[in-house]
C-alpha positions in Angstrom: 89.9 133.3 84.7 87.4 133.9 81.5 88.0 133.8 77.8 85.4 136.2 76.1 85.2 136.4 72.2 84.1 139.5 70.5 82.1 138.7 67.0 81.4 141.5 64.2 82.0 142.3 61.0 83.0 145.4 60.9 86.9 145.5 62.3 86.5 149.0 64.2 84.1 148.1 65.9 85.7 144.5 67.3 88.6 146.1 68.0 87.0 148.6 70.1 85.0 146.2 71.8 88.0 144.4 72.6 89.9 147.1 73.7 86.9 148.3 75.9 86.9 145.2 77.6 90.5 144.7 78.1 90.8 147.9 79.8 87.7 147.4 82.4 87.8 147.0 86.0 85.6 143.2 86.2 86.0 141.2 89.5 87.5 138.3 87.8 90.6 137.8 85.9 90.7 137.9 81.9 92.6 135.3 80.1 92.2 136.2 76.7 89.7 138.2 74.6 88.7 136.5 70.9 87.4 137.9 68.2 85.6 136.9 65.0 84.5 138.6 62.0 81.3 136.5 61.5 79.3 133.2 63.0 81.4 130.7 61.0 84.8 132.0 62.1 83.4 132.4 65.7 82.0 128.7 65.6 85.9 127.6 64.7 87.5 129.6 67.4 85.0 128.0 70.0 85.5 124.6 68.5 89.6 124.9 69.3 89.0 126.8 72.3 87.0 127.5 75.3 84.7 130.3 75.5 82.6 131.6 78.6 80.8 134.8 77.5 80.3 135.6 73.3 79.6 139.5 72.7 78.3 139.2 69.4 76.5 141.3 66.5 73.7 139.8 64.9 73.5 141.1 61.4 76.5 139.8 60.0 77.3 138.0 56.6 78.0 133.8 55.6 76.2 133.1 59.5 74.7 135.5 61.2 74.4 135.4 65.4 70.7 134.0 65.6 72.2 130.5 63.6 75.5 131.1 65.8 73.6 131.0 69.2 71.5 127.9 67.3 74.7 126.0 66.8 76.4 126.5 69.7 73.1 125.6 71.9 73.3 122.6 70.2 76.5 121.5 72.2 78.3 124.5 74.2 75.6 124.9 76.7 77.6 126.4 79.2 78.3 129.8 76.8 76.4 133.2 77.5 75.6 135.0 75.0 74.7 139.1 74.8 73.7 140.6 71.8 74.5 143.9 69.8 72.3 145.4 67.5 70.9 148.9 65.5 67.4 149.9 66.1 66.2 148.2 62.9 67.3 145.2 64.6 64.9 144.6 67.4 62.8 141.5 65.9 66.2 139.4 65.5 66.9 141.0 69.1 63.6 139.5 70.3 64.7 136.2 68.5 68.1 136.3 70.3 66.5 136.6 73.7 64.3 133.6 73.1 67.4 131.2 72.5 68.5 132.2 75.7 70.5 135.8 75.0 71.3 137.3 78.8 72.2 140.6 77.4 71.2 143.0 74.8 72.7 146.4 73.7 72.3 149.0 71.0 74.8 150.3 68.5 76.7 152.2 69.5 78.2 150.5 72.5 77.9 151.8 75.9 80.7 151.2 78.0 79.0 151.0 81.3 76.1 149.0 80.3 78.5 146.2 78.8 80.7 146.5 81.7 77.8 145.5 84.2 76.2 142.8 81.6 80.2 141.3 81.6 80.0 141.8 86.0 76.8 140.0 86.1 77.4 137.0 83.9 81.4 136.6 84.3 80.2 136.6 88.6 77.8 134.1 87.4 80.0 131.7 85.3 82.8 131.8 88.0 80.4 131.1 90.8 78.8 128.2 88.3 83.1 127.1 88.0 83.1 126.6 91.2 79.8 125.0 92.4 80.9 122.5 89.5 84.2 121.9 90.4 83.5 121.4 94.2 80.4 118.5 92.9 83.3 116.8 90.9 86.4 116.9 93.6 83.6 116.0 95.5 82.9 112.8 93.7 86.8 112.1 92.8 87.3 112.3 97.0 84.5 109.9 96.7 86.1 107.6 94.8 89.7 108.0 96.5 87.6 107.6 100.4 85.9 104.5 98.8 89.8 103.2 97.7 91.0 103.8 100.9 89.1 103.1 103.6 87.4 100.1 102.0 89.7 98.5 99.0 87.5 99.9 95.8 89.8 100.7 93.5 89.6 101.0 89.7 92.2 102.2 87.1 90.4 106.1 86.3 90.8 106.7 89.9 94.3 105.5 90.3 95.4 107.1 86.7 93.0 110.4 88.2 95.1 110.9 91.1 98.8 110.3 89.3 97.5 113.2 87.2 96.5 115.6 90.0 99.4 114.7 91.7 102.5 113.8 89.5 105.1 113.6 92.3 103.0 110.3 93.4 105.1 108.9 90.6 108.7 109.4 91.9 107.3 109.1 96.0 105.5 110.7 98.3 104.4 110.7 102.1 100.7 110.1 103.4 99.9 111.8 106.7 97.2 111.3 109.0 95.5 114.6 111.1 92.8 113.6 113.5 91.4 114.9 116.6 90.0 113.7 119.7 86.4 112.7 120.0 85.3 115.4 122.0 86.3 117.8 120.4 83.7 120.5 118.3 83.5 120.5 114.9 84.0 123.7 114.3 87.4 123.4 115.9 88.3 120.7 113.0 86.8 122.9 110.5 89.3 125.6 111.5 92.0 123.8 110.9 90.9 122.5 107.5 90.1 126.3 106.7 94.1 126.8 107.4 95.1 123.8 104.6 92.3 123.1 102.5 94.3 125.3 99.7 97.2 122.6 100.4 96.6 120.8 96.5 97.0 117.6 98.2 94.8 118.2 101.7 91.8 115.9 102.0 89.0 116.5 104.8 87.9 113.2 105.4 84.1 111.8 104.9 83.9 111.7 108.8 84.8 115.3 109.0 87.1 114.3 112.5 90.1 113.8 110.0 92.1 115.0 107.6 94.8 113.7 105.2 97.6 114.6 102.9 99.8 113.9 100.2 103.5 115.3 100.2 106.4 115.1 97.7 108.6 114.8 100.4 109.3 114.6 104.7 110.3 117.9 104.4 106.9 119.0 103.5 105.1 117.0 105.9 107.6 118.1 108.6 106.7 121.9 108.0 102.6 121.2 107.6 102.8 119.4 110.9 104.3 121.2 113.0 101.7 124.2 111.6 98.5 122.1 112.3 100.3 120.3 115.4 100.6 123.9 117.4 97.0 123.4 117.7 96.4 121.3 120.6 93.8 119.1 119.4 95.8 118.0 116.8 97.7 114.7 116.6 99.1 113.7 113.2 101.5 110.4 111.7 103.0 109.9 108.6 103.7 106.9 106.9 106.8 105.8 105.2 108.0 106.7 101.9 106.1 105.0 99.1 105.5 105.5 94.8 102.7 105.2 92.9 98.8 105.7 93.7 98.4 101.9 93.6 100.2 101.9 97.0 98.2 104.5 98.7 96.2 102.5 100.6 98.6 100.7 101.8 100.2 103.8 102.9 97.0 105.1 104.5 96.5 101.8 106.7 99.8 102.4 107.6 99.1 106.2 108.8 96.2 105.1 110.7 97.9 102.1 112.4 100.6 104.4 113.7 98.2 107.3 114.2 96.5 104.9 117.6 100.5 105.0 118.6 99.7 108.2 120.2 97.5 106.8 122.8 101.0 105.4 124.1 103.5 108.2 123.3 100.6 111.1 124.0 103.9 113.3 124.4 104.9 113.2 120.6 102.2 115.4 118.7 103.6 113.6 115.3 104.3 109.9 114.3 106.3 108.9 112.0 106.8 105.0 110.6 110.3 105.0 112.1 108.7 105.8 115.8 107.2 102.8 115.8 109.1 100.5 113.6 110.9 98.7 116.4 107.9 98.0 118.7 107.7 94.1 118.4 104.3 93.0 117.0 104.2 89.2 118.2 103.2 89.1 122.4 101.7 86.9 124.9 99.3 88.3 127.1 100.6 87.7 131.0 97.4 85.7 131.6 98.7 85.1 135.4 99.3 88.5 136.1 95.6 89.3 134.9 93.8 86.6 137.1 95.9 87.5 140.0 94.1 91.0 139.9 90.8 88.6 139.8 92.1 86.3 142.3 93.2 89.2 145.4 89.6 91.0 144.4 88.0 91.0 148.2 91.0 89.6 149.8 93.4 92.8 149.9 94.1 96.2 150.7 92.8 98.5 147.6 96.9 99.6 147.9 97.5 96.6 147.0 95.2 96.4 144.4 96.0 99.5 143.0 99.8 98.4 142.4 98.9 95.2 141.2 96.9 97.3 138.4 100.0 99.7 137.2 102.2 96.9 137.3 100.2 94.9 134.4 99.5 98.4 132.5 103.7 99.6 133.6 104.3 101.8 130.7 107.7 100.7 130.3 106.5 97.4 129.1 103.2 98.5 127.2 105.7 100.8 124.6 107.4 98.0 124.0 104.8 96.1 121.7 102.7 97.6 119.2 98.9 98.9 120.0 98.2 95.4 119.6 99.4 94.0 122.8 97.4 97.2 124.9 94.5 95.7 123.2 94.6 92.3 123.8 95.7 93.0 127.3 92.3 95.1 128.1 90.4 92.3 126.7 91.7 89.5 128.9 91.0 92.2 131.9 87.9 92.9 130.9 86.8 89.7 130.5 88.2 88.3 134.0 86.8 91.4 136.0 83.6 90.3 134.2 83.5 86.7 135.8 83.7 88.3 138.8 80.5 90.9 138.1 78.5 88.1 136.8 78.8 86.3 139.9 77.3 88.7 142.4 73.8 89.0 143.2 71.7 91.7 140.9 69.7 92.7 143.6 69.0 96.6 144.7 70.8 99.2 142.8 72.9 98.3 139.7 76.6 97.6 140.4 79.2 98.9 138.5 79.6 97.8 134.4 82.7 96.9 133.4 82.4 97.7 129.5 84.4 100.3 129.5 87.7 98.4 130.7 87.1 96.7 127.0 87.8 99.6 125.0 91.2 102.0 126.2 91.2 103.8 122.7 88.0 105.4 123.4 89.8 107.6 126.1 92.2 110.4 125.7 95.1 109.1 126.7 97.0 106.1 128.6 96.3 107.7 132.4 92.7 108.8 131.7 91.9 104.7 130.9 93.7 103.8 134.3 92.0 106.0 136.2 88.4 104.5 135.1 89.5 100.6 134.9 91.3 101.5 138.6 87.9 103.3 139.8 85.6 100.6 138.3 88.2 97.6 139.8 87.8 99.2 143.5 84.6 99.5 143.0 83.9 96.2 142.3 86.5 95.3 145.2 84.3 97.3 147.7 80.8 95.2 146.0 83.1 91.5 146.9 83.6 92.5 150.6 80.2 94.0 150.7 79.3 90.4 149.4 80.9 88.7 151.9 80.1 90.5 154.9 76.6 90.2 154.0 76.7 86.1 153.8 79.1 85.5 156.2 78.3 82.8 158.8 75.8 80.7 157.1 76.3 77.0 158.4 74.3 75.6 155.5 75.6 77.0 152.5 79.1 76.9 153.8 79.0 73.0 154.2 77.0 73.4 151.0 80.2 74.9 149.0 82.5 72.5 150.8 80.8 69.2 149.5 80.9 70.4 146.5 84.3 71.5 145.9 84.8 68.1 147.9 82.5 66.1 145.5 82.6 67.8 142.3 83.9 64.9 140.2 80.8 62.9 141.0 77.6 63.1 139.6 75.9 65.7 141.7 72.4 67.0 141.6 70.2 70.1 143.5 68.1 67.3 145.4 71.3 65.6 146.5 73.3 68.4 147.7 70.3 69.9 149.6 69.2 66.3 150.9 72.9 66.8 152.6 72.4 69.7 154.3 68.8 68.9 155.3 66.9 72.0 153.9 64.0 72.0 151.9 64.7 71.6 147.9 62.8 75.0 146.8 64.6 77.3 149.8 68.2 76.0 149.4 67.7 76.6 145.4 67.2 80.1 146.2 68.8 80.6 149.4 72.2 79.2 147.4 71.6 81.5 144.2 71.2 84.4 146.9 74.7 83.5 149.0 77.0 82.1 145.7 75.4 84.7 143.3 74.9 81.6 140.7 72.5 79.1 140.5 73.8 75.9 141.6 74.2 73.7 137.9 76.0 77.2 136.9 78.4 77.0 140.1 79.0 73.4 139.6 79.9 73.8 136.2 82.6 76.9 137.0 84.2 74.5 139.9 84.7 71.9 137.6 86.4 73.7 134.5 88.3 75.2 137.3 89.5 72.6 138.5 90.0 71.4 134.9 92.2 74.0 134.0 94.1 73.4 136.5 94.5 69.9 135.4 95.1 71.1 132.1 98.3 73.2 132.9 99.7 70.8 135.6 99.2 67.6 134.7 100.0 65.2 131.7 96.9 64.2 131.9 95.0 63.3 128.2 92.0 65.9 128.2 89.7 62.7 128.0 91.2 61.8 131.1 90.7 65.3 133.0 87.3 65.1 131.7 86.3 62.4 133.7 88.0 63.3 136.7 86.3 66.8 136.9 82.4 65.0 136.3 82.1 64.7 132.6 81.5 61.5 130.9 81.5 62.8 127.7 84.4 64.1 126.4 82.9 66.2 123.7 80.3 67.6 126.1 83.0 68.3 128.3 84.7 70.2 125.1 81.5 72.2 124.7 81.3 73.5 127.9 85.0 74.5 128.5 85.1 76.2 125.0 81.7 78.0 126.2 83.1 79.1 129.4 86.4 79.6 128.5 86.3 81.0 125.1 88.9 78.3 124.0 89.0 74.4 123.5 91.0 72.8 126.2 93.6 71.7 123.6 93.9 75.2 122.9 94.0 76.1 126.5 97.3 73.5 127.2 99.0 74.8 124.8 98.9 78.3 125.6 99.2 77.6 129.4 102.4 75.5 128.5 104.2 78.0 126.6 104.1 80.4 129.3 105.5 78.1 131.8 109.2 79.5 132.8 
């Protein structure tokens, strides 16, 4: 909407200024039309109120409309002016123009000429409105991106947002829309098309989300189930909180149980209360994970395969927050790699395991079972591969057992392939080649083996398993264990204990 003030001194002629523009057709809506009987009056009016567009005489008395257009350049720099004026007029005409006049007309009005001067600049000014007040909701989402996603928060944004939003005040929901990562943008752009009038609908920096503020559940319930019909769209709400110092906590909150739906892929919206009794303190079933390592190459892929689904059973996975999925990958992933590691890099690449690390990067629960139970049989095929390949090999066989046998001493390449009689350089390479490791590499995984074992059975002080597994150092032996295991031996007990039955 546009305010437009009329200034000249004679009244007739304001009036029917006034009345003309009242009464036109313009394609923008008129808020009020001002008028003034001379510069000094007009300069008050614009000083209380704001003015877009000033139709003003220039020959008037106390301040005429050259000093007006002067005073208001000064500090209204937004305001058009256009300019009326008799034929005796046209020097202070030319004067007007050159402080920036965007219209000029001649006494006595024309009705059609001022209508398309008033459709030019009111188009002008509105489209100006708007480029100006995207740049600063542009900045302010800035800012309130900035607060949420990394912590910057500052008292204008906070006092900024309680003033757009007063209902923040007495409570409010924060909800979460976001869409899968292969889907197109323009998909997420239609959506935001059907809500981005929403007052309270944000389109996040990423453009793959988009987030709200409601008054109330009722109002999140109804805007869900909208955007939700869509289905790309996936959306959680957090609980009920008051006051924009709490809205990042609620937006954490929204994106915490937004991942949810990678367990629940039925529910297209999340609440806090779907989640609120999944327990949030587990223990990864560490033996159930290196039994799918330890049968790898030794069973049927059936058995493989329902060895897999019953670590990842659903039942138990939407018992614990996301948490639990994720820390349950990881020890896979890292176990299946021990495995990979150990085979021989020769000929074409095997498979890479990389993806079993990362389950939210799929669509849903099944899709990640599929790949981790395709990449696990494949690696089950590479093992027997393995060992049909090597199999029968006097040497290296008598090689492996005197050193499983004789691990605890001190052992060295020369001696072990002094014992089996072959030549130092072509039982280096021939044992890399059957084992997959070099041999200080496979002597060191036999004896934290076998220390780990020690570690969970015994009583044993870890000085003590130390030396019986090779090490006479006991911080040397610390070192290695933490740098093959991930974990200090200490740490290792402990854990190892607590899940005993």
């Amino acid at each position: 909407m546009l305010r437009i003030l009329v200034v000249d001194d004679q009244a007739k002629i304001r009036a029917g200024i006034k009345a003309m523009i009242e009464n036109m057709k313009l394609p923008f809506a008129l808020e009020r039309v001002f008028t003034a009987q001379n510069g000094l009056e007009a300069l008050r009016i614009m000083q209380e109120q704001t003015v877009d567009i000033v139709v003003s005489d220039i020959r008037m008395p106390d301040m005429d409309g050259l000093i007006l257009m002067e005073r208001v350049r000064e500090n209204m720099q937004n305001v058009e002016f256009i300019v009326i004026s008799g034929y005796d007029d046209f020097k202070y005409a030319q004067r007007a123009l050159e402080l920036g006049a965007k219209g000029y007309l001649l006494k006595p009005v024309e009705r059609k000429k001022l209508q398309q001067l008033l459709f030019r600049l009111g188009t002008e000014q509105m489209a100006m409105r708007d480029m100006e007040g995207q740049a600063i909701r542009k900045r302010f989402e800035s800012r309130v991106y900035g607060m949420l996603e990394e912590g910057k928060t500052d008292e204008r944004t906070l006092s900024q947002i309680e003033e757009r939003y007063p209902f923040i005040c007495s409570g409010y929901h924060l909800a979460l829309a976001g869409f899968p990562k292969d889907i197109e943008p323009e998909e997420v752009m239609a959506v935001w098309e059907e809500v981005r009038e929403t007052p309270y609908a944000f389109l996040g920096e990423n453009r793959r989300t988009i987030f709200f503020l409601f008054p109330n559940g009722k109002e999140a319930a109804e805007t869900g189930e909208k955007i939700t019909a869509r289905d790309s769209v996936k959306m959680a709400v957090a609980g009920r909180r008051q006051g924009a110092d709490t809205l990042r906590e609620a937006f954490l909150e929204a994106r915490e149980i937004y991942v949810h739906h990678y367990l629940f892929p039925q529910k297209k919206m999340l609440w806090d209360r779907d989640i609120a009794d999944l327990k949030q303190d587990f223990m990864v079933p560490n033996r159930e994970i290196e039994r799918i390592k330890d049968i790898i190459g030794s069973c049927s892929e059936e058995e493989l395969k329902d060895y897999v689904s019953k670590v990842f059973h659903r039942d138990i996975l939407t018992r614990y927050r996301i948490g639990y999925l994720q820390a349950v990958c990881d020890t896979v992933y890292r176990n299946l790699r021990e495995i990979e590691s150990a085979l021989p890099q020769e000929g074409d690449p095997i498979i890479r395991m990389e993806k079993s690390n990362h389950p939210l990067d799929f669509p849903d629960m099944r899709s990640y079972l599929l790949s981790l139970t395709g990449q696990i049989l494949q690696l089950h095929t590479k093992v027997l591969e393995y060992g049909q390949a090597y199999k029968g090999n006097p040497e290296m066989e008598e090689t492996i057992r005197y050193i499983r046998e004789n691990y605890a001493s001190t052992l060295t390449l020369a001696m072990v392939s002094n014992h089996v009689s072959l030549n130092y350089a072509y039982f280096s390479a021939t044992f890399k080649k059957y084992t997959g490791k070099a041999f200080l590499e496979y002597l060191k995984d036999v004896r934290i083996e076998n220390a780990k074992e020690l570690l969970t059975r015994t009583d044993l002080r870890i000085c003590e398993v130390a030396e019986k597994v090779g090490y006479d150092s006991y911080k040397n032996f610390g070192r290695v264990f933490k740098e093959t295991v991930g974990i200090t031996p200490a740490e290792y007990r402990k854990r190892k204990w607590l899940l005993k039955p």
